[in-house]
Each structure stands twice: as structure tokens, then as C-alpha cells.
N, C-alpha and C positions, 0 to 999 in steps of 0.2 A: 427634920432630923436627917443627916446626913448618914448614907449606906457605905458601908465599910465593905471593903472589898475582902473576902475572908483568903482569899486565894493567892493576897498580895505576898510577894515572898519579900519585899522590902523591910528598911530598918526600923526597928521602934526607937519610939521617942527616949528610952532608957538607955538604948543602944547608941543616939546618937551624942547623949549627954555624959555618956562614960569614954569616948571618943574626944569630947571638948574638953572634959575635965583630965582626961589623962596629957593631951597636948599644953593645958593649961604648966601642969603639973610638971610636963618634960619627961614621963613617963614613958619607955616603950611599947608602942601600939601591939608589936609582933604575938603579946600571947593575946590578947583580942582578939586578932585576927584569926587565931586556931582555931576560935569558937565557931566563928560563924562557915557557914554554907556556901556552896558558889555562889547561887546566887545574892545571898547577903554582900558576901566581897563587889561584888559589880556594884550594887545601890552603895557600898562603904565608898569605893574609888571614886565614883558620881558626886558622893557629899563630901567627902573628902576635898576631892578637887574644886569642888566650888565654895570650900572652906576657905581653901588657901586664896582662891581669888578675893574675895571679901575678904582678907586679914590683908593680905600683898595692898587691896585699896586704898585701908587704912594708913598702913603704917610703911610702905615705901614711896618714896619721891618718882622714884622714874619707872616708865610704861612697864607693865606685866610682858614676860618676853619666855610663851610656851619653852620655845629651844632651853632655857636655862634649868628645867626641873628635867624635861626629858632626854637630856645628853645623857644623863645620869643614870638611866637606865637601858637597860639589856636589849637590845632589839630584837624582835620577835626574829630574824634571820639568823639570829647568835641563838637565842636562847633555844627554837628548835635544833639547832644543830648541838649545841649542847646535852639537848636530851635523846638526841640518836631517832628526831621527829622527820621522817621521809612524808608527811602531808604536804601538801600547797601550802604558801605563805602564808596565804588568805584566811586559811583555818585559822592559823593560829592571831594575826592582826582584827579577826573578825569575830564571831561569838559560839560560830561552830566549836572549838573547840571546848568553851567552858560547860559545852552539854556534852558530847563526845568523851573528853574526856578531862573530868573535873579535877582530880589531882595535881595534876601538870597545869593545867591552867590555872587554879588557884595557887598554884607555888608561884606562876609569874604575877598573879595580879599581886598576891602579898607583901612581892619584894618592890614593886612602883606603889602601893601602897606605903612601903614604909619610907622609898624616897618622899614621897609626897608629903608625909609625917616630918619628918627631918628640915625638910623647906618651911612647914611655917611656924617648928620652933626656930630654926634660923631667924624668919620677920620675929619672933615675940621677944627672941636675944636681942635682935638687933634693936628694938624698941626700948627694952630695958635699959640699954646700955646708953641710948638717948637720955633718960631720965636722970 
């Protein structure tokens, strides 16, 4: 038998199946993401991104190219300064801030979360639109 980590703050299996089905569906992730915890958001952005790579495998022709999903979003140098954030860079590029302070930081994973979202209904349009 295998031992379950009770401590684990990661996603369940019902979590991550309402995430496929919503992307399926073309549904906005954004009230999903309200539910969940900081640390849920980090294991979402984890499976998330390695969603869109396994879907990008499938269903584009030419190489995965990171630059193209993360142009798209806020750079930690913007988005501190946006928030009137006088920390190190580092806080906020690194994971100190998502314990320090969880608000702010889940408002930025949310919103590359929702790029992320957007990218692989973009591959599922674009699939469709094959067919």
C-alpha cells in the first residue's frame, strides 16, 4: 500500500480534472483559481504548464518556444513596481514571496496562470480549426 502524504498541500485528482474539463470546454479558469491556496496555485501553474507542453506536442508542428507564452506576461520587475513592492527582485522571481506574502503573490501567479490557460485553448482552436 502506498503512504499518502497527509501534509501534501498539492492538487487532487478532482482539481485537476475540473481544470481539463474547464480548458476543454473553453471556460474561464479565473474563478477556479479564487478557490484555491497559495500553495495549490504553485502545484496549478506546475500542471498547468506541463499541460500545455503535452497539448503544444500534440497538436503544433514547430518546436515549443518558452519566449512565446512568457512575453505575455508581467515581469516580476513590472509587476513589483506596480505594487509599490521595495523587496529584492529575487523575492518576488523566487518563492519567498508566496510565503511572505500570499496575496500579492497569488494575484501574479493567477494572472500567468491565466496566460497559460489562454495558450492551450489557443493549441485546441487551433486544432479544431484543422479538422
Amino acid at each position: 500500500m502506498v503512504e499518502v502524504d497527509q501534509k501534501k498541500k498539492g492538487l487532487f485528482f478532482g482539481q485537476k480534472l475540473e481544470i481539463i474539463i474547464r480548458l476543454i470546454n473553453r471556460q474561464s479558469l479565473l474563478p477556479f483559481f479564487e478557490t484555491l491556496n497559495t500553495s495549490e496555485l504553485v502545484e496549478t501553474h506546475d500542471f498547468l504548464w506541463d499541460t500545455m507542453l503535452a497539448i503544444h506536442s500534440r497538436t503544433q508542428s514547430q518546436e515549443f518556444r518558452r519566449d512565446e507564452v512568457t512575453k505575455k506576461m508581467v515581469s516580476s520587475a513590472k509587476y513589483q513596481k506596480m505594487q509599490g513592492c521595495d523587496l529584492r527582485i529575487d523575492y518576488c522571481k523566487g518563492v519567498e514571496c508566496i510565503w511572505s506574502n500570499p496575496e500579492c503573490a497569488g494575484k501574479k501567479i493567477k494572472a500567468n496562470l491565466d496566460i497559460i490557460s489562454q495558450q492551450i485553448m489557443k493549441y485546441f482552436n487551433q486544432e479544431k480549426a484543422k479538422s
